[in-house]
C-alpha positions as a Markdown table, in Angstrom:
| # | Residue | x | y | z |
|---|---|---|---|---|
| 1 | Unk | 136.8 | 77.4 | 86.8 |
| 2 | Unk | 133.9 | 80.0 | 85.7 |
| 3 | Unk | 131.2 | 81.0 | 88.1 |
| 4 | Unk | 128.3 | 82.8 | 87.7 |
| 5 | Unk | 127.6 | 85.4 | 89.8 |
| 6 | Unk | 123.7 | 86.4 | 91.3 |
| 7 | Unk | 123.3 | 90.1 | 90.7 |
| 8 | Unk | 122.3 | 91.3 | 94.4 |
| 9 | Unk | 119.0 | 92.4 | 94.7 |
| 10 | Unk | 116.4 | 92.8 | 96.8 |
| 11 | Unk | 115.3 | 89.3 | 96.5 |
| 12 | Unk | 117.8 | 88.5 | 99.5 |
| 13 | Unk | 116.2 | 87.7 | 102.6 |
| 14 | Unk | 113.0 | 86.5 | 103.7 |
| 15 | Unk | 111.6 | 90.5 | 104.5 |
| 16 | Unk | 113.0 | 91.5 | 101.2 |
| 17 | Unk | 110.4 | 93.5 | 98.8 |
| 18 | Unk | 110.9 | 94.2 | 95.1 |
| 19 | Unk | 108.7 | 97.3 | 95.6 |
| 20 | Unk | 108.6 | 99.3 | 98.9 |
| 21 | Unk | 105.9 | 101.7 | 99.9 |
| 22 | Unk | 106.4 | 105.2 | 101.1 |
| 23 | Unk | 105.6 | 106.0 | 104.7 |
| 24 | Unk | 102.6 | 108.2 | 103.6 |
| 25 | Unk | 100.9 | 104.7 | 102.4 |
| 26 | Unk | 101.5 | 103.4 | 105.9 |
| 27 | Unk | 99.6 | 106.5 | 107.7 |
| 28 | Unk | 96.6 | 105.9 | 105.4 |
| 29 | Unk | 96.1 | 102.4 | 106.6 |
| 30 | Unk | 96.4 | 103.4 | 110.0 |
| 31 | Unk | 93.9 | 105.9 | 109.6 |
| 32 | Unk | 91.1 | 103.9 | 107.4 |
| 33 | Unk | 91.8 | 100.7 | 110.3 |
| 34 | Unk | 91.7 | 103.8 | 113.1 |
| 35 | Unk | 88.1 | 104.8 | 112.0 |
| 36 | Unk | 86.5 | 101.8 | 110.6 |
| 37 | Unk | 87.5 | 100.8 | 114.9 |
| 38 | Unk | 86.0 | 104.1 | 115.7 |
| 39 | Unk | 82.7 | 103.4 | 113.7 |
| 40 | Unk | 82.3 | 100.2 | 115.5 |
| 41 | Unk | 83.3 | 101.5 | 118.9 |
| 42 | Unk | 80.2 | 104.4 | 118.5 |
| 43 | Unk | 77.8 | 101.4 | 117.7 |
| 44 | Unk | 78.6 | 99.1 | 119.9 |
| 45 | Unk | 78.1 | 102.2 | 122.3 |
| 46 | Unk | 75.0 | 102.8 | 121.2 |
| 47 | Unk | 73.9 | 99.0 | 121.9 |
| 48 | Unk | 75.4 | 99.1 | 124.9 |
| 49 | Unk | 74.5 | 102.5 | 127.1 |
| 50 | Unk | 71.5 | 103.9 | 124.9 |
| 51 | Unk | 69.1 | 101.0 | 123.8 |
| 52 | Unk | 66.9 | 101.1 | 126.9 |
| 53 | Unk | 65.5 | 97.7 | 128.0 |
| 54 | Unk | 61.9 | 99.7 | 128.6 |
| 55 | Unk | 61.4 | 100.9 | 125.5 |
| 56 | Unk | 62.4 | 96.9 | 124.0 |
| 57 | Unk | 59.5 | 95.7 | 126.4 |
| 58 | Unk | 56.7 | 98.5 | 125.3 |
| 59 | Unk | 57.8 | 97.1 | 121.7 |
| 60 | Unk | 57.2 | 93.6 | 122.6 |
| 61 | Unk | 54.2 | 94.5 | 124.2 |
| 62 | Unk | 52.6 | 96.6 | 120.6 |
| 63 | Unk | 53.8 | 93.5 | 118.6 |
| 64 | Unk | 56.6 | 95.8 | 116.9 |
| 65 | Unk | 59.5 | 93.8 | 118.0 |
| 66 | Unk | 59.2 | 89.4 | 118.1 |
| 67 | Unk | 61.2 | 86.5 | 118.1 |
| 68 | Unk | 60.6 | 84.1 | 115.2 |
| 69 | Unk | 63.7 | 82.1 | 115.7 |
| 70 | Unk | 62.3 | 79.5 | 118.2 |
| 71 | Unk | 60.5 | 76.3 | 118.1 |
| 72 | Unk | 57.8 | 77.2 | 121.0 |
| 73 | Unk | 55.8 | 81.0 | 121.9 |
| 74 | Unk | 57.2 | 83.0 | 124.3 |
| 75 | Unk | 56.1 | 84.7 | 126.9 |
| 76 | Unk | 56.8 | 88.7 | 126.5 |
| 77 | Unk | 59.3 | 88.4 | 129.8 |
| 78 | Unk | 61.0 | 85.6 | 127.9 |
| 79 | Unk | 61.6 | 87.3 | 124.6 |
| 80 | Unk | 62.9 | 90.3 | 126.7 |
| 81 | Unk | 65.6 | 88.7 | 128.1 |
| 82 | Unk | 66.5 | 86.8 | 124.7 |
| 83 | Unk | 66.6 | 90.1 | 123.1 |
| 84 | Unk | 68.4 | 91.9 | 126.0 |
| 85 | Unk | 71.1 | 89.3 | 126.0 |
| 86 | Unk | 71.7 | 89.6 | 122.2 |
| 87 | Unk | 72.0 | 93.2 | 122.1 |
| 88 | Unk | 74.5 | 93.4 | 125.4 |
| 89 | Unk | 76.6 | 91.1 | 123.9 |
| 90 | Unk | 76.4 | 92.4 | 120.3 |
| 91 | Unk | 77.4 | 95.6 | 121.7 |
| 92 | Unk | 79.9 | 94.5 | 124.2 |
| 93 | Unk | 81.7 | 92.5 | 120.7 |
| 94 | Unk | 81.4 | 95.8 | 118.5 |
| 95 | Unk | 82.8 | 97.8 | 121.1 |
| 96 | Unk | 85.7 | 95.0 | 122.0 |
| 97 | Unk | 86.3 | 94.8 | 118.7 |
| 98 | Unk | 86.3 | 98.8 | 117.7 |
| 99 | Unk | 89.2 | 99.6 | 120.5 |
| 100 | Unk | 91.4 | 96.7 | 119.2 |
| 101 | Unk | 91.1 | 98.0 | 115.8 |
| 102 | Unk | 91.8 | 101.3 | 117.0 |
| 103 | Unk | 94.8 | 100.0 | 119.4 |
| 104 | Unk | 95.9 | 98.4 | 116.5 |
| 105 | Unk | 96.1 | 101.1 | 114.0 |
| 106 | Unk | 98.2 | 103.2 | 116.6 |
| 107 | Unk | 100.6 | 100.2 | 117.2 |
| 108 | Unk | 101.0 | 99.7 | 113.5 |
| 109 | Unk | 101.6 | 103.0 | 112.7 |
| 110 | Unk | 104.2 | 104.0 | 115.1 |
| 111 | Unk | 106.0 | 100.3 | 114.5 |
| 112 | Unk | 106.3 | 101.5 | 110.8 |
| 113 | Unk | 107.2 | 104.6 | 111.8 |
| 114 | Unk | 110.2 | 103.6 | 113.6 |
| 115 | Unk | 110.9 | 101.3 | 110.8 |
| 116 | Unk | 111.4 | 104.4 | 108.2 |
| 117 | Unk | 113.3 | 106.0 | 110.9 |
| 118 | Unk | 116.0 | 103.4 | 111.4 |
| 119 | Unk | 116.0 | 102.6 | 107.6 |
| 120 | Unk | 119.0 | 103.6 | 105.6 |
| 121 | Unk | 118.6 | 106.1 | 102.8 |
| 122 | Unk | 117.1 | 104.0 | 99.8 |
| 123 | Unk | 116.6 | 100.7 | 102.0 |
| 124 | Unk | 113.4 | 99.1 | 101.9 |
| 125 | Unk | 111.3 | 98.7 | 105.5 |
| 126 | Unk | 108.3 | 97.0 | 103.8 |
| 127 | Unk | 107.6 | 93.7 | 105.3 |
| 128 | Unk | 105.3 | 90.3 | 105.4 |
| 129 | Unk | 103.4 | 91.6 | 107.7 |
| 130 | Unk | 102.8 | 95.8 | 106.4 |
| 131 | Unk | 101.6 | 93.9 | 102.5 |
| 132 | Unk | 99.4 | 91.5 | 104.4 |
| 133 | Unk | 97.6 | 94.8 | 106.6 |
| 134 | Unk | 97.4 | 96.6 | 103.5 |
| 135 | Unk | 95.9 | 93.9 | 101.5 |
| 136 | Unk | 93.2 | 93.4 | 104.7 |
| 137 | Unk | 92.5 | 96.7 | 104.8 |
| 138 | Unk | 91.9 | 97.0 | 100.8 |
| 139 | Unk | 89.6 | 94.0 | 101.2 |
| 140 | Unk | 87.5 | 95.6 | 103.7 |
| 141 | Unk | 87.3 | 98.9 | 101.8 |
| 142 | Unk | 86.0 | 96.8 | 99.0 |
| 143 | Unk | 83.7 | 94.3 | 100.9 |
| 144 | Unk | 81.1 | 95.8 | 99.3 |
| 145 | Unk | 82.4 | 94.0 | 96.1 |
| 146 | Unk | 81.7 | 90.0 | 95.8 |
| 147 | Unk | 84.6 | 87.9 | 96.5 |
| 148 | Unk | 87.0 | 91.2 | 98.0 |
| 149 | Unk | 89.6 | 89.5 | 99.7 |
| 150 | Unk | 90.6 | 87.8 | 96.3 |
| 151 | Unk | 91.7 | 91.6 | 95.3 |
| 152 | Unk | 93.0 | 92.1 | 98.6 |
| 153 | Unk | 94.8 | 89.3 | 98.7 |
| 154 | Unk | 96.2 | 90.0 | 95.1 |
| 155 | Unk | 97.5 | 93.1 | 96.1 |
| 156 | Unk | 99.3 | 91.7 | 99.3 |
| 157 | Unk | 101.2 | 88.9 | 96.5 |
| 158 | Unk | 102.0 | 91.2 | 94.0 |
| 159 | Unk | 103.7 | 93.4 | 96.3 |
| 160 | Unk | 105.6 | 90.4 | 98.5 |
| 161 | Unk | 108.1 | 90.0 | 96.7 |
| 162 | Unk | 107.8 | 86.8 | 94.1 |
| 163 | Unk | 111.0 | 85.4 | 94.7 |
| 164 | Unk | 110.2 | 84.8 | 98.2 |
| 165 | Unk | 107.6 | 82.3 | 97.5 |
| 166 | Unk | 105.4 | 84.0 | 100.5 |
| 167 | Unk | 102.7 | 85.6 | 98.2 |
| 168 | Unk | 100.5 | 83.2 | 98.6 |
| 169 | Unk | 101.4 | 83.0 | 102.2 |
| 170 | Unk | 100.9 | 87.0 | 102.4 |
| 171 | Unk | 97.7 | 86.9 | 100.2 |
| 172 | Unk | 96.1 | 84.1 | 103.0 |
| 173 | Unk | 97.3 | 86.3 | 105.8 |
| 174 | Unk | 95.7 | 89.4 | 103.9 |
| 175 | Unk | 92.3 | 87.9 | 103.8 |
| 176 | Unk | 92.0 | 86.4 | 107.5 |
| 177 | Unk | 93.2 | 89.4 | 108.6 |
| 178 | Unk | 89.9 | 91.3 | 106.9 |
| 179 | Unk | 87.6 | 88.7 | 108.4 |
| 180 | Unk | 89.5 | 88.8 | 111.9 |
| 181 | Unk | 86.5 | 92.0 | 113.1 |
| 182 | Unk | 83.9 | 89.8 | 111.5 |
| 183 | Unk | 84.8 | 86.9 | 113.7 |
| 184 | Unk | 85.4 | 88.6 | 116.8 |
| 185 | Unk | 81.8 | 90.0 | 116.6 |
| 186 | Unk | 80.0 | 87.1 | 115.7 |
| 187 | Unk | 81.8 | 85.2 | 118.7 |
| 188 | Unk | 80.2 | 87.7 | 120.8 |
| 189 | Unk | 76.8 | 87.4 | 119.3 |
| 190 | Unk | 76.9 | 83.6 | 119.5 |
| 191 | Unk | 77.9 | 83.9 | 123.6 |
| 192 | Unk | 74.7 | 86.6 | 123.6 |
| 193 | Unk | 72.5 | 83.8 | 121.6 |
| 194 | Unk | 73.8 | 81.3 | 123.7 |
| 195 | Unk | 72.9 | 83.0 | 127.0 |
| 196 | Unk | 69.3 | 84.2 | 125.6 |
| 197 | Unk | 68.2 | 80.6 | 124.9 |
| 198 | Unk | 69.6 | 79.5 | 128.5 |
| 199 | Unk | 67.7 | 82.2 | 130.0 |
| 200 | Unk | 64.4 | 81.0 | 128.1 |
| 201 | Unk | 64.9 | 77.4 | 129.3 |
| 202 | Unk | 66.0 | 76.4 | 125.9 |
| 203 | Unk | 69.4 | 74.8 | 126.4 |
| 204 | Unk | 69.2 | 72.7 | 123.6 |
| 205 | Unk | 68.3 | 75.4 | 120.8 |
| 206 | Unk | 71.8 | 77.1 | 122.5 |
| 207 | Unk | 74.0 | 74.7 | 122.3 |
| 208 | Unk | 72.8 | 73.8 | 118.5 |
| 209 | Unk | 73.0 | 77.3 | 118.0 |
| 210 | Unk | 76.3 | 77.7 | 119.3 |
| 211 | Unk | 77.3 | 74.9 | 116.8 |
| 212 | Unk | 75.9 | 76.4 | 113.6 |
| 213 | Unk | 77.8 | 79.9 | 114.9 |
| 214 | Unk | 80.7 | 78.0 | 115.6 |
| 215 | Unk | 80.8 | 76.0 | 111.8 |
| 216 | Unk | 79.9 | 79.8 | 110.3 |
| 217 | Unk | 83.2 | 81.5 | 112.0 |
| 218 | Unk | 84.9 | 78.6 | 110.6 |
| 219 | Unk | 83.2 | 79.2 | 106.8 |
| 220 | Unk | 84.4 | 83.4 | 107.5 |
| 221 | Unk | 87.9 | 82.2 | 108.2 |
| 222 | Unk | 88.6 | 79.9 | 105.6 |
| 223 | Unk | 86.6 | 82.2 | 102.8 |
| 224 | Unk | 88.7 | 85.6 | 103.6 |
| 225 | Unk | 92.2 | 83.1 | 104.0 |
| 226 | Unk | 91.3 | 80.9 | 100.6 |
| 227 | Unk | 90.3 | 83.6 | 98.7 |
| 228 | Unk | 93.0 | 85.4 | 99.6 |
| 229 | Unk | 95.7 | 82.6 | 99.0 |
| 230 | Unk | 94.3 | 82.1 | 95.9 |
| 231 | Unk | 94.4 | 86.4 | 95.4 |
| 232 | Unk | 97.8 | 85.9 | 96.5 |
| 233 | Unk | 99.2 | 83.3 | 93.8 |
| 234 | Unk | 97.3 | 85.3 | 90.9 |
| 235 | Unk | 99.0 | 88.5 | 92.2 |
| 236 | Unk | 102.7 | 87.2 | 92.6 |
| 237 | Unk | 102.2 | 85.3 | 89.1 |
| 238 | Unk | 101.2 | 88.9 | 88.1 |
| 239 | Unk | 104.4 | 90.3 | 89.8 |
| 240 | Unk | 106.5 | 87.8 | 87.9 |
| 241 | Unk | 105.3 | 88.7 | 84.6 |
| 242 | Unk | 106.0 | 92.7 | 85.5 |
C-alpha cells in the first residue's frame, strides 16, 4: 500500500520556528527593554526623592499649580495632600515598574543565552515566548505610531511559525505584553487618586474614580492584545504566502 511521507521540517513541535533569530537579536531586546526600565526607574526617582512637598505648597499658594478635577473648592491643605498622594504613588509605580523591566531584560537575556548554548549546531532555540517579547518591544519602540501593536503583533505571527496555528496567539501575547508597563503604572496612579480623594473627604469621587481607572486598564489590555491578535493573523497569513 503507498504512503505518503511528511518531509520533516521545522513545523514539528509546538516551539518549532520556520525562521530562527541569531542571538545578537536577542541582546538588542534586552538592551532596548533594560533602558526603557532604566528611563522609568530615573523618573519615578525624580517623583519620588526630589519633588519637594514645600515647593508644591508655595505653588498652590501663587495659583501656579490647582486642582480642577473636583466637584467642590478646596482648601490649599487639601489640594496638597491630593497632589502629594498622586505624585508618591505615580513615582512609586514608575519606579516599581522600571526595576521589573530591568529584572526582566536580565532574566530574558541570560535564559536565551543558555538557550544558544545548549542548542545544537544549526538547531533553532527561538520560541513562543522570545517572538512575542520581540513583537512587544517593537510595539513600544513604535508607540509613537497609531495603532503600534498591530505591527508588533505582525511581526510576532510572521515569525511563529504558521503551521503552528499560534500566530495569532503570539501576536495577542506581543501586544499585552507592550501595554503590561502602561498598566502597572496606571494601577499605581489610580491607588494614588484613590488615596488623595480619601484624604479630601471625597470618598465617593474615589471610588468612581477607581472605576473609570479600573474600566481604562481594561480598554489598555484588550487594545494592545486585539490589535495584536489581529497583527498576528495578518502576519502568519503573510508568513504563509512567503
Amino acid at each position: 500500500m503507498a504512503t505518503t511521507e511528511t518531509p520533516a521540517s521545522s513545523d514539528e513541535g509546538p516551539d518549532a520556528f520556520a525562521r530562527p533569530l541569531p542571538e545578537y537579536v536577542d541582546w538588542i531586546v534586552g538592551v532596548v527593554i533594560a533602558l526603557g526600565g532604566m528611563a522609568l526607574t530615573v523618573g519615578g526617582s525624580a517623583l519620588t526623592f526630589v519633588v519637594d512637598r514645600g515647593l508644591l505648597e508655595e505653588g498652590i499658594e501663587s495659583g501656579q499649580v490647582t486642582v480642577v478635577a473636583i466637584e467642590r473648592d478646596l482648601t490649599e491643605a487639601q489640594m496638597l495632600d491630593l497632589i502629594v498622594e498622586i505624585i508618591d504613588w505615580t513615582g512609586i509605580g514608575l519606579l516599581v515598574t522600571g526595576i521589573g523591566l530591568v529584572l526582566f531584560a536580565i532574566g530574558y537575556v541570560v535564559v536565551r543565552h543558555r538557550a544558544h548554548s545548549s542548542a545544537s549546531e544549526g538547531e533553532g532555540v527561538d520560541s513562543f515566548r522570545a517572538v512575542a517579547v520581540l513583537g512587544a518591544v517593537a510595539t513600544a519602540v513604535l508607540s509613537f505610531i497609531p495603532f503600534s501593536p498591530l505591527v508588533g503583533g505582525g511581526l510576532a505571527g510572521y515569525l511563529e511559525q504558521p503551521a503552528s496555528g499560534r500566530a495569532v496567539s503570539a501576536g495577542g501575547l506581543a501586544g499585552f505584553l507592550a501595554m503590561v508597563p502602561a498598566l502597572s503604572i496606571l494601577a499605581f496612579v489610580s491607588v494614588g487618586l484613590y488615596n488623595g480623594f480619601v484624604a479630601v473627604g471625597e470618598s465617593g469621587l474615589g471610588i468612581v474614580t477607581i472605576t473609570g481607572m479600573f474600566m481604562a486598564l481594561l480598554f489598555v489590555a484588550a487594545y494592545g492584545g486585539g490589535l495584536g491578535a489581529l497583527g498576528g493573523f495578518l502576519g502568519g497569513h503573510l508568513a504563509r504566502d512567503d
